[in-house]
Each structure stands twice: as C-alpha cells, then as structure tokens.
C-alpha positions as CSV (number, residue, x, y, z in Angstrom):
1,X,181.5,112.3,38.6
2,X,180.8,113.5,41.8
3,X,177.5,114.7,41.0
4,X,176.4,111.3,39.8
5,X,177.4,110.0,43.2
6,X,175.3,112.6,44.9
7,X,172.5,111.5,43.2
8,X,172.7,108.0,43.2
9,X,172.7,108.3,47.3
10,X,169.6,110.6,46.8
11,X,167.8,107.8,44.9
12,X,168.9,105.0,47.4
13,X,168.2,107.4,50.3
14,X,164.4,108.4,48.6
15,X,163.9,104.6,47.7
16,X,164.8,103.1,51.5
17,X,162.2,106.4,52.7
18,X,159.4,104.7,50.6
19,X,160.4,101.4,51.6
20,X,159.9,102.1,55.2
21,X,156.3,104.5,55.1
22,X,154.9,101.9,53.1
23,X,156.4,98.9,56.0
24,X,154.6,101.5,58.4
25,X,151.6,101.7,57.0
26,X,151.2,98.4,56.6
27,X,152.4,97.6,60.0
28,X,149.4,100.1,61.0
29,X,146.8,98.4,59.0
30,X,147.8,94.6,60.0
31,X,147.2,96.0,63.8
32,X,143.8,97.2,63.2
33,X,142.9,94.1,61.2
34,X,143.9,92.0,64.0
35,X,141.3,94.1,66.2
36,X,138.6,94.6,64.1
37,X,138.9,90.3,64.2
38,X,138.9,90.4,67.5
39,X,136.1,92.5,67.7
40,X,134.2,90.2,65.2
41,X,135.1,87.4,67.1
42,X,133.8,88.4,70.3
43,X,130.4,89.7,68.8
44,X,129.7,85.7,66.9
45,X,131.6,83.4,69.4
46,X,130.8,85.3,72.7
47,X,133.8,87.0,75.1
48,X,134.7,83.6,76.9
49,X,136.7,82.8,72.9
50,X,137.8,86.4,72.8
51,X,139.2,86.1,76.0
52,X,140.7,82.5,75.6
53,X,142.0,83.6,72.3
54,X,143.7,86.9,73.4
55,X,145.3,84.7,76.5
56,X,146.4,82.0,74.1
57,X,147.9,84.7,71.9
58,X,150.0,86.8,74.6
59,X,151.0,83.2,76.8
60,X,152.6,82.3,73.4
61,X,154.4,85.7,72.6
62,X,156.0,85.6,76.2
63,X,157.5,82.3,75.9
C-alpha cells in the first residue's frame, strides 16, 4: 500500500516536471518569435512602425 502511494506521487511529481519544461520552452520560443516579428517588421515597414508599435505595446502593458 504504501509503495503504491510512493509511486503515484513520483508519477504526479514527474508529470507536473514535464508540464512545466515544456510551459518553459514554449514561453522561450513565443519570446523570440515576438522579436524575430519585430525585427521583420522594422526591416519592411521602416523603424518609425517598429517604434510606434513597441510604444503601443509597453503603453498598454503598464496600464
């Protein structure tokens, strides 16, 4: 009995791990795809967008 309970908290423990690396990773990746997009931006619309965008974007995350 007691054995069974260790390893059911080793598989919720090793599932919540996974859960979290993969929220990581992705968290990682959504960050550089925001500035490779701003990189893109800048090169096709010119920095005066960029630079209107990326004002646009922290004005409304301060509010």
């Amino acid at each position: 009995m007691l054995l069974a309970k260790i390893g059911e908290a080793l598989m919720l423990s090793v599932g919540m791990a996974w859960q979290v690396g993969w929220s990581l990773i992705l968290g990682f990746a959504l960050s550089n795809l925001v500035l490779e997009l701003g990189i893109i931006l800048w090169l096709l619309m010119g920095w005066q967008f960029t630079a209107a965008e990326w004002m646009a974007g922290w004005c409304s995350s301060r509010s």
